[in-house]
C-alpha positions as MATLAB code, in Angstrom:
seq = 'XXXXXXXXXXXXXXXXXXXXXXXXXXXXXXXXXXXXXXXXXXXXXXXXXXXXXXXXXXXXXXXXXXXXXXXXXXXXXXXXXXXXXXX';
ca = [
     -13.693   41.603   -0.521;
     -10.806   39.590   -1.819;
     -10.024   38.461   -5.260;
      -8.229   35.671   -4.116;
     -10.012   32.240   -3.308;
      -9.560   31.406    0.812;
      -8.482   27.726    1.253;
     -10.900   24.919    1.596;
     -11.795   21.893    1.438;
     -12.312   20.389   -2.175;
     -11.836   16.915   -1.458;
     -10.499   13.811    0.617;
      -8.946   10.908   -0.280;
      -6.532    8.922    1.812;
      -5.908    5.702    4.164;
      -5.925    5.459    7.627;
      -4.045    2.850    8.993;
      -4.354    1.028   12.681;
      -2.432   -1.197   14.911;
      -4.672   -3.588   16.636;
      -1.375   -4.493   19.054;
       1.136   -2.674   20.213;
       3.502   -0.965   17.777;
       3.220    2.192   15.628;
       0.923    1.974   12.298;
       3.440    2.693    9.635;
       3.350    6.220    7.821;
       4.023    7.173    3.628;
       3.749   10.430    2.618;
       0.526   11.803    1.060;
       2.472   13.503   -1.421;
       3.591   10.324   -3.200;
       0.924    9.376   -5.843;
       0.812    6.073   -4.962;
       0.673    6.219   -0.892;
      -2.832    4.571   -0.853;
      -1.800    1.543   -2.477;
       1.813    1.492   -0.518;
      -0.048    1.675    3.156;
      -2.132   -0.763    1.642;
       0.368   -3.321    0.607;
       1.299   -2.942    4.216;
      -2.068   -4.390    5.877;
      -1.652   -7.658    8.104;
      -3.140   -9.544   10.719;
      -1.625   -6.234   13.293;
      -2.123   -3.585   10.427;
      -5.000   -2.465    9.479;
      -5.861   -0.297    6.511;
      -9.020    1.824    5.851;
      -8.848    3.847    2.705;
     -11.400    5.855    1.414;
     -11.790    8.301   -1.329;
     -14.440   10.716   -0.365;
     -15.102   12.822    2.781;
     -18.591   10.677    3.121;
     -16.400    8.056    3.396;
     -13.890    9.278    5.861;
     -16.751    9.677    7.870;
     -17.974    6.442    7.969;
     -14.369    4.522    8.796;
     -13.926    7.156   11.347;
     -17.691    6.393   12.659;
     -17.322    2.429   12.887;
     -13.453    2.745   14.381;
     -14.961    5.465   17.391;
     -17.881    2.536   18.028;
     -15.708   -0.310   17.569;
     -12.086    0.091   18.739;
     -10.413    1.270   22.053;
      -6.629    2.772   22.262;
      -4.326    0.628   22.913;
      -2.996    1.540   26.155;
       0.730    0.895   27.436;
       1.346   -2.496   29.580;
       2.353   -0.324   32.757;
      -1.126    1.254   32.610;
      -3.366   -1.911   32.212;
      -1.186   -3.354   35.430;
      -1.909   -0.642   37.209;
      -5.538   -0.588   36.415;
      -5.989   -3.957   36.745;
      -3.992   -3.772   40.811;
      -6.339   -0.722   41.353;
      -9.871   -3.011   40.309;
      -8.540   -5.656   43.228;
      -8.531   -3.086   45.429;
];
């Protein structure tokens, strides 16, 4: 037995943030108090922002973005695909 508690999880709270184009989805350190409303302030038309305060709802944006989105893959790759398909 030990005396000392194990780590786990307690809790979730966070933002998780998406480019719709190409680009990288900006980053802000969790260790900040106020990185939820800084990657927030960040959200445009290419930026999206999903935060979420609870593990429930972690889920649930990460449910609806693996149903609804698709990565974002580089130019070189869709050309290629696309000369492969007229094959």
């Amino acid at each position: 037995m030990t005396a000392a508690m194990l780590p786990h999880l307690t809790g979730l709270q966070g933002a998780i943030v998406v480019r719709n184009a190409v680009g990288r989805a900006p980053v802000y350190s969790a260790l900040r108090e106020d990185f939820i409303a800084r990657l927030s302030a960040m959200r445009s038309d290419t930026c999206l922002v999903y935060p979420f305060e609870t593990v429930d709802a972690f889920h649930a944006v990460m449910e609806n973005l693996v149903a609804t989105s698709a990565p974002c893959l580089p130019a070189s790759y869709r050309l290629q695909q696309q000369q492969e398909e007229k094959k």
